[in-house]
DRENKOLDO-712487 format. One record per residue (C-alpha): residue in three letters; x, y, z. Coordinates in steps of 0.05 Angstrom, whole numbers, padded with zeros to 5 digits, always signed. Example, Ala and Ser with C-alpha at 12.3 -4.5 7.8 and 13.67 -1.06 7.14 Angstrom:
ALA+00246-00090+00156SER+00273-00021+00143
END
This chain:
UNK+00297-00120+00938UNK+00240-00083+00910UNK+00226-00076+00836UNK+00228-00015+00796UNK+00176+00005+00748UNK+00188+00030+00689UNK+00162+00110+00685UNK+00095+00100+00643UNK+00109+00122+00567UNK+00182+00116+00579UNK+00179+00054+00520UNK+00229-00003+00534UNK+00292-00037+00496UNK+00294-00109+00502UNK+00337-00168+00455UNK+00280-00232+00438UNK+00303-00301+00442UNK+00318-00302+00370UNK+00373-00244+00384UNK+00327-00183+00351UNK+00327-00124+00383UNK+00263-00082+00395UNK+00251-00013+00409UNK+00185+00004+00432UNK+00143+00061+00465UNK+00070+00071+00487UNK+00052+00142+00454UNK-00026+00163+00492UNK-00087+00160+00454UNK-00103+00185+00396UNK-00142+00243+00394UNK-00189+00223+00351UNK-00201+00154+00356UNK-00183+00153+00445UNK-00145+00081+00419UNK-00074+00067+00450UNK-00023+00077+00402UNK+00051+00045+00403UNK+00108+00053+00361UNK+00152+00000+00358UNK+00222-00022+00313UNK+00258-00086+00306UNK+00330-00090+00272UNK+00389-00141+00275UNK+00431-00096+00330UNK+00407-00043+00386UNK+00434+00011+00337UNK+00395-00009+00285UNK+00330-00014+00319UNK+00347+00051+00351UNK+00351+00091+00275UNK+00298+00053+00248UNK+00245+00083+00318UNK+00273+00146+00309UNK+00256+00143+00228UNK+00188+00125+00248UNK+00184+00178+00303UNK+00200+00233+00253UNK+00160+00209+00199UNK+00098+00211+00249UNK+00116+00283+00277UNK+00129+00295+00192UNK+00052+00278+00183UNK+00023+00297+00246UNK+00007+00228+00282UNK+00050+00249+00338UNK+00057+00326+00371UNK+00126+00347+00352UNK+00167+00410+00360UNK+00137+00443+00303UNK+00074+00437+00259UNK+00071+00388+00198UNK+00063+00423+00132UNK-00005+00418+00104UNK+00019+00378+00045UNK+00046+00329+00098UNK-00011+00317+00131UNK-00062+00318+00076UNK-00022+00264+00046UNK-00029+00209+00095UNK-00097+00239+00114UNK-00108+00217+00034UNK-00079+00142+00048UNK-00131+00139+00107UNK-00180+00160+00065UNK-00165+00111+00007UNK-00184+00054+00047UNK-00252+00081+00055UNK-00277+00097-00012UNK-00280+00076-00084UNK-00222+00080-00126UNK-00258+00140-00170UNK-00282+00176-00112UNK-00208+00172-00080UNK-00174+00193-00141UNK-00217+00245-00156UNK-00215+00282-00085UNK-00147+00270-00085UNK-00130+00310-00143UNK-00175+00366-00117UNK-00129+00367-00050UNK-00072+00367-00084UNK-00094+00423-00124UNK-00108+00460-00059UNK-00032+00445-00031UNK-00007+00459-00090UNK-00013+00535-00076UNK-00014+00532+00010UNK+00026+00456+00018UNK+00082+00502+00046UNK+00051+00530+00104UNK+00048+00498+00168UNK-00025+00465+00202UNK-00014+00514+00262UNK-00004+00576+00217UNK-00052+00568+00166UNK-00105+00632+00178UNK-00169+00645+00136UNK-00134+00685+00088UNK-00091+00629+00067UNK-00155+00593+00043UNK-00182+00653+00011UNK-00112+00660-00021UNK-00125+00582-00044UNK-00195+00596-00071UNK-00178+00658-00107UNK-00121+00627-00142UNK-00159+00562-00164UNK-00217+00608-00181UNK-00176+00642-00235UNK-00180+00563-00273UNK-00245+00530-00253UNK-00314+00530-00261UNK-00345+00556-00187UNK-00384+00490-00177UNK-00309+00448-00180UNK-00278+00505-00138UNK-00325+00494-00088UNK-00313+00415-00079UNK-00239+00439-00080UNK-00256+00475-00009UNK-00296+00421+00012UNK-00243+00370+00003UNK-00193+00411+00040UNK-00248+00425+00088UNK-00246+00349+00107UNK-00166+00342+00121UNK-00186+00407+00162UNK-00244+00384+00204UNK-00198+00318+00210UNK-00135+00353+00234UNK-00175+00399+00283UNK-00208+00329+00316UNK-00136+00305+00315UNK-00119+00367+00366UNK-00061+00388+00312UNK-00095+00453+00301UNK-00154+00483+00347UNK-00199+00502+00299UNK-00208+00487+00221UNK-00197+00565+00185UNK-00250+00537+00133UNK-00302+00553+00184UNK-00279+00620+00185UNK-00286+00620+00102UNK-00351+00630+00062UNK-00345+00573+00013UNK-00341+00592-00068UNK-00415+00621-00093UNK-00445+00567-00145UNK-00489+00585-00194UNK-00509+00530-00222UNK-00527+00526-00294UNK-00595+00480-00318UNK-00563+00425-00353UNK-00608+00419-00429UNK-00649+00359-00445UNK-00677+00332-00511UNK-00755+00347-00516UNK-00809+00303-00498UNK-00816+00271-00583UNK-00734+00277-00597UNK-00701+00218-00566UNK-00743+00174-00609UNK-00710+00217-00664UNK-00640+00210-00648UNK-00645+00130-00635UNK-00669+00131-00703UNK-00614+00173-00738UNK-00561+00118-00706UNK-00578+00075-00770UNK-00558+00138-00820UNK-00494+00148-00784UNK-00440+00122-00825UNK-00378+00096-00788UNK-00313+00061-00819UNK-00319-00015-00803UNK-00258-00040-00748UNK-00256-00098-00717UNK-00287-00163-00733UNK-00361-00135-00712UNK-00412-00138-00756UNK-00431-00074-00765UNK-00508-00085-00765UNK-00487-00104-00692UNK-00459-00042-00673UNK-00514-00009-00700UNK-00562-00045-00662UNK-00519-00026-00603UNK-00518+00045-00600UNK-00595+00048-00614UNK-00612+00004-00554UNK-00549+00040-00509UNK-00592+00097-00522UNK-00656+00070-00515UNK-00641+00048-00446UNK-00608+00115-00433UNK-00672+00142-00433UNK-00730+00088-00427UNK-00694+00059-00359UNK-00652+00123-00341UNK-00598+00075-00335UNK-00526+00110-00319UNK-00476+00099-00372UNK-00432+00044-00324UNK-00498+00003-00306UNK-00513+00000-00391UNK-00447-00019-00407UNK-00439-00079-00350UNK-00518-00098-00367UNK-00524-00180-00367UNK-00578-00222-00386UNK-00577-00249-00319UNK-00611-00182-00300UNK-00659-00177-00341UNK-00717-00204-00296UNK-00795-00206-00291UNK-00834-00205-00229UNK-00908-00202-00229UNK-00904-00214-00310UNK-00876-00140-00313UNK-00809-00149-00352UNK-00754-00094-00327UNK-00678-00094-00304UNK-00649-00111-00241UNK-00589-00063-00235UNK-00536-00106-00203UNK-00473-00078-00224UNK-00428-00027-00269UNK-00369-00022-00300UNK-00319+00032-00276UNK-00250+00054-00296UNK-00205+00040-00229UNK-00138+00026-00270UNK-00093-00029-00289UNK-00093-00086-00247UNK-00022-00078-00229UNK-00032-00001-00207UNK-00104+00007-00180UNK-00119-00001-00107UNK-00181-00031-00088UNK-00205-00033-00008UNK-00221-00099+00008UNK-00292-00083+00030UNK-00303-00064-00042UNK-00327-00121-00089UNK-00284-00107-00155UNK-00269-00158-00219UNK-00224-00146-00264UNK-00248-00143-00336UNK-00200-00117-00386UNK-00151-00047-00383UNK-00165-00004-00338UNK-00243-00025-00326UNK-00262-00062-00276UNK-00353-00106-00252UNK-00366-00074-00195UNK-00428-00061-00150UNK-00477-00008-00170UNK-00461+00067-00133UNK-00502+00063-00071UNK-00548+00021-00048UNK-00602+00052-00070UNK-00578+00042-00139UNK-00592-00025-00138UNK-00658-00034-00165UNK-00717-00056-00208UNK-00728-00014-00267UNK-00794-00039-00308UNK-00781-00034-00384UNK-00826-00037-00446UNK-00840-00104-00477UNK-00814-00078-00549UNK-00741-00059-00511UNK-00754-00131-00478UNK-00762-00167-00531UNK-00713-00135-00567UNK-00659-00149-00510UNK-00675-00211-00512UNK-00671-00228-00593UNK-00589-00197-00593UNK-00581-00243-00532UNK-00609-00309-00564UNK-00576-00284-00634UNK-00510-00274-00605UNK-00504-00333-00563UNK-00488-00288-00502UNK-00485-00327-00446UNK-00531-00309-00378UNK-00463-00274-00352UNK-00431-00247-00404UNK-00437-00168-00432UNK-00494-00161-00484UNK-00456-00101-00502UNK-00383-00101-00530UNK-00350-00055-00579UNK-00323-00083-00644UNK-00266-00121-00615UNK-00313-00156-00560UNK-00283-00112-00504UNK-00326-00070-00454UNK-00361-00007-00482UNK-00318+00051-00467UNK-00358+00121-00450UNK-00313+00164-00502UNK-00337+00110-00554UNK-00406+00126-00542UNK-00402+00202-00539UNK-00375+00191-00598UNK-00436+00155-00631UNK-00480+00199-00589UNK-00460+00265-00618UNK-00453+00235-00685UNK-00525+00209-00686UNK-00552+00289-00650UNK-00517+00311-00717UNK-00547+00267-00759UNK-00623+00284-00735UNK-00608+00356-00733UNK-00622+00357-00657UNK-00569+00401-00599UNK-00516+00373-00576UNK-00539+00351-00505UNK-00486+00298-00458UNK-00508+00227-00456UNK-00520+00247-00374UNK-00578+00288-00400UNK-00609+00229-00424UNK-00624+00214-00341UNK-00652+00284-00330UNK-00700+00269-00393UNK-00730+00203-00345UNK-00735+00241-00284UNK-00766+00294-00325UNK-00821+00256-00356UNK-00830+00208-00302UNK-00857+00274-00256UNK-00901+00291-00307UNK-00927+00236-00324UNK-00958+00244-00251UNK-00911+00190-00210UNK-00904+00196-00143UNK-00840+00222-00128UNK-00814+00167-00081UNK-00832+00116-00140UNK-00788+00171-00184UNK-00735+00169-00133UNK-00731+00087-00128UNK-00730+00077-00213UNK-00673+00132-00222UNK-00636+00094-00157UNK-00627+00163-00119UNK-00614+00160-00048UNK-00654+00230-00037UNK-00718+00259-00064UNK-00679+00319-00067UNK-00623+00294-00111UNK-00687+00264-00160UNK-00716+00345-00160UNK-00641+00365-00186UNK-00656+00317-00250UNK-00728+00344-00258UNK-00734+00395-00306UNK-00804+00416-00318UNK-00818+00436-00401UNK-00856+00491-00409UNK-00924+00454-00437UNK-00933+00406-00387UNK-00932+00467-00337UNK-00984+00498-00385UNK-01025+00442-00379UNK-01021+00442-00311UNK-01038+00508-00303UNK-01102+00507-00341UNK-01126+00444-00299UNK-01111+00481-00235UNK-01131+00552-00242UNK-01200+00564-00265UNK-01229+00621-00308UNK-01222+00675-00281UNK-01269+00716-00328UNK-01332+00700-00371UNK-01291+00708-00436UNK-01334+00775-00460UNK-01307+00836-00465UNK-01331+00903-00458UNK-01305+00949-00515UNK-01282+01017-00488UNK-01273+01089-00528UNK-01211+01122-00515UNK-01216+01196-00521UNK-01154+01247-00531UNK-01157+01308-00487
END
């Protein structure tokens, strides 16, 4: 008797030897990845195996992964597009794009993939717009651009409406830096700055701190995460030129019982929500040369403090990591205090891109201390002051007269 085969994508019922019964079905390839995909279901009888496949089934036409009778809901499908995507990134970056696209479904969730038109993103922007500054309102359409461009690969919609969109006009402001003499002026107004003592700190200590926090800020262009995780470990010479060897930072990715960290992503926990991690790109590990005074210096608080080659040489006054709204804090207390403006501590970068270019560094050499992984990313943090272009000018354009000048009567008519 000849045997029948099975129609292909028909799936099949079958009872294992251990009396568990299995629903299963072959569902194509995916659109986007050309893999096989199968859904399968086990349960303890045939009628539970069969609700628990159909669950799946509608959960997957819910979210998109399989073509249903109708469209899933945006809110649907950027939702596991999010759980995709927070496998792929840092726990920062995911939490920070995911509050953008929920943003975005909180005002067009409701509408379907299929039915979503230009307007409906216009609709989005205009709303959000009424709220946010136009550079945020413009990574809100990018991040719903990306569960877009996604869905459209996917074949759920054939073509992302973003493309149809011009995305939110940015004007972006020129963030304000200390001049070339003040930073040297605010490091030294830390030690006027009178703060109540907590903690079992010595206070000298804390003052010490926040001068060389700042110091680095702006003599290494260090971001505030690589300061706050700095080790002595790190500190390193090579060719007798003493300097830093960025290796790591300290981010907040949540409690240890809450936060989700991919398991490409090297992550220790330290204490709270802060968490040793690896620097932000791989460019950002790097060798940034440093005075011998900050050196030495360095060096002194590490020997005085018994701080062992792994440990933080900066802690606040209960010995736990430095926390950014702690130095903000100090930071505006000490601009105060010298009488300067009150610039963000992420100006203090833009001040070493600014004086590195001109000082006359090459800009790849620019690009490799500040650990971009552009030149054009280093340009954004240059910000050239007004005399150095002066000076500039006067070495590049010659005189353009003999400096006499001829005296000339002006007569009425």
């Amino acid at each position: 008797m000849a045997t029948r085969k099975r129609t292909p994508g028909s799936g099949s019922v079958f009872k294992d030897k251990n009396g568990v019964w299995h629903f299963r079905k072959e569902l194509g390839k995916d659109p986007a990845t050309g893999r096989r995909r199968i859904i399968q279901a086990k349960g303890h009888t045939k009628a539970e195996a069969r609700e628990r496949y159909e669950a799946k089934l509608a959960e997957m036409e819910r979210t998109g992964l399989l073509p249903g009778s109708k469209s899933p809901y945006l809110v649907d499908y950027a939702s596991r597009w999010l759980a995709d995507y927070r496998t792929r990134v840092k726990p920062t970056t995911y939490r920070t794009r995911a509050g953008r696209i929920k943003a975005c479904t909180d005002v067009i969730g409701h509408v379907r993939l299929k039915d979503l038109t230009p307007e409906h993103i216009r609709h989005c922007m205009r709303v959000l717009g009424e709220r946010l500054a136009s550079s945020t309102l413009k990574d809100h359409y990018v991040s719903l651009k990306m569960v877009l461009d996604q869905a459209e690969l996917e074949e759920l919609i054939p073509i992302d409406p973003c493309r149809r969109v011009k995305p939110p006009r940015v004007e972006r402001a020129m963030p304000r830096i200390l001049d070339e003499e003040q930073p040297g002026r605010l490091i030294a107004a830390v030690a006027d700055t009178k703060t109540a003592r907590r903690g079992p700190a010595d206070m000298d200590d804390m003052t010490e701190t926040w001068m060389l926090l700042f110091e680095l800020a702006f003599a290494a262009g260090m971001r505030e995460g690589e300061r706050y995780a700095l080790m002595p470990y790190e500190l390193e010479r090579r060719d007798g030129v003493p300097g830093i060897h960025v290796q790591q930072q300290i981010q907040p990715y949540g409690l240890p019982d809450k936060a989700v960290i991919p398991n490409w992503l090297d992550a220790s926990h330290l204490y709270g929500i802060l968490w040793l991690t690896t620097p932000k790109t791989r460019a950002a590990n790097r060798f940034v040369p440093i005075g011998e005074s900050l050196w030495t210096r360095l060096w002194t608080r590490i020997q005085r403090l018994h701080i062992g080659p792994r440990e933080l040489i900066f802690t606040n006054q209960k010995g736990n990591p430095i926390r950014e709204t702690t130095e903000a804090y100090h930071w505006r207390k000490a601009l105060q205090t010298a009488g300067l403006p009150q610039v963000r501590i992420h100006s203090a970068r833009h001040w070493t891109a600014t004086m590195t270019a001109q000082s006359g560094m090459p800009d790849d050499a620019r690009t490799a201390i500040m650990g971009h992984t552009s030149l054009d990313m280093t340009a954004h943090y240059t910000h050239w002051q007004p005399k150095a272009l002066a000076d500039m000018m006067s070495q590049a354009i010659p005189p353009l007269t003999d400096g006499e000048f001829v005296e000339a009567e002006i007569i009425d008519e």
